[in-house]
N, C-alpha and C positions, 0 to 999 in steps of 0.2 A: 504494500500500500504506500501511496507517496504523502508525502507533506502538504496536507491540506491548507494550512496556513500560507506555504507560502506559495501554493497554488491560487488561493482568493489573492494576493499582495500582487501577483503577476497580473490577474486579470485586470483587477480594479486598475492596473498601471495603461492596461488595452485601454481601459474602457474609459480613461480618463483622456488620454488620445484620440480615442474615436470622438469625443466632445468635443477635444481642442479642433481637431479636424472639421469637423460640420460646422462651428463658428468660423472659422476660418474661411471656411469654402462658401460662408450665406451671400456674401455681395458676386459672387461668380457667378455668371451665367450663360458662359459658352467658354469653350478651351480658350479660345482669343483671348478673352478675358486675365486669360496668364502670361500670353507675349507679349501685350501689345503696350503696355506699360513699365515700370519700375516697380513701382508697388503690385502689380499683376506679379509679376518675376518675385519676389520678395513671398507671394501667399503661395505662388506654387515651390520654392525650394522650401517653406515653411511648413505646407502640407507634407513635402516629402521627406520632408524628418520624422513627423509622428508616423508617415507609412512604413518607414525603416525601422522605428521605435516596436512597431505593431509585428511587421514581422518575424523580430528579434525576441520578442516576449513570446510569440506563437509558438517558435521554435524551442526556446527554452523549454515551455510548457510541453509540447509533446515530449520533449527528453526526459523533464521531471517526470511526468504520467506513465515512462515507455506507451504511448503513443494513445493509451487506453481512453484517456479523456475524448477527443475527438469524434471518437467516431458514435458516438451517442448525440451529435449532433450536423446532422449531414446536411443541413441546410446551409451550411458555408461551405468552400471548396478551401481547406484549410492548404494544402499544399501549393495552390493559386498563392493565398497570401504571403506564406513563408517565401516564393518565387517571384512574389513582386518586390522583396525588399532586397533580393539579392539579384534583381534587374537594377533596381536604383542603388543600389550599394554598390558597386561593378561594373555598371554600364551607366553613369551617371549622363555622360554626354549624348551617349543614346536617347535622351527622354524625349518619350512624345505626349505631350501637353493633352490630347486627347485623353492619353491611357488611362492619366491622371485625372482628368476631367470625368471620364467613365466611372472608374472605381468610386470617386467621391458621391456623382449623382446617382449612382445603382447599387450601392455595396456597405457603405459605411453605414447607414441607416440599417440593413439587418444586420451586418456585423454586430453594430451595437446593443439589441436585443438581442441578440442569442447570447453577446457575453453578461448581459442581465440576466436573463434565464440561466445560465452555468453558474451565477452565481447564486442567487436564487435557493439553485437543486443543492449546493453543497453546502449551505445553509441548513438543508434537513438531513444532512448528515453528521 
């Protein structure tokens, strides 16, 4: 059995991310929105820290769990995530503004209830 305590401190640290992120991301409303400016450039390398944040805690947590957490929650593509941070982590200059642009208006919103919901469940435990 793993460290539930510092299984909830991982998440809460997601899920604290996933906030910073959706504030972040509220006056954006198209990928342009990230190049066409300074401060556009500024909220997309900004979001892309908590993305890297997000996926480094993901990872972690499958290691802490041996992998067991996860899959009781299949409504995220958890290996998508851990693989988006290690695009921006590694292929920084690569980045397509869209990608970015996608994952925030399609993803982070259920990301961040199901890491409510996991926390939640291990709460009744």
């Amino acid at each position: 059995m793993y460290d539930i305590e510092l299984v909830r401190e991982i998440l809460r640290q997601i899920l604290g991310a996933t906030q910073t992120i959706t504030r972040r991301f509220a006056p954006i409303t198209s990928p342009k929105d990230f190049v066409t400016s300074e401060a556009g450039l500024e909220k997309l390398d900004a979001i892309c820290m908590q993305l890297i944040a997000i996926g480094e805690g993901v990872k972690h947590l499958d290691k802490v769990t041996e992998g067991t957490l996860f899959s009781r929650y299949p409504q995220i593509e958890w290996k998508r995530v851990m693989g988006m941070r290690d695009v921006l982590s590694h292929h920084y200059f690569d980045l397509d503004a869209e990608v970015v642009y996608s994952v925030c208006a399609n993803h982070i919103e259920v990301l961040t209830q199901t890491i409510q919901v996991i926390l939640a469940d291990l709460e009744q435990q």
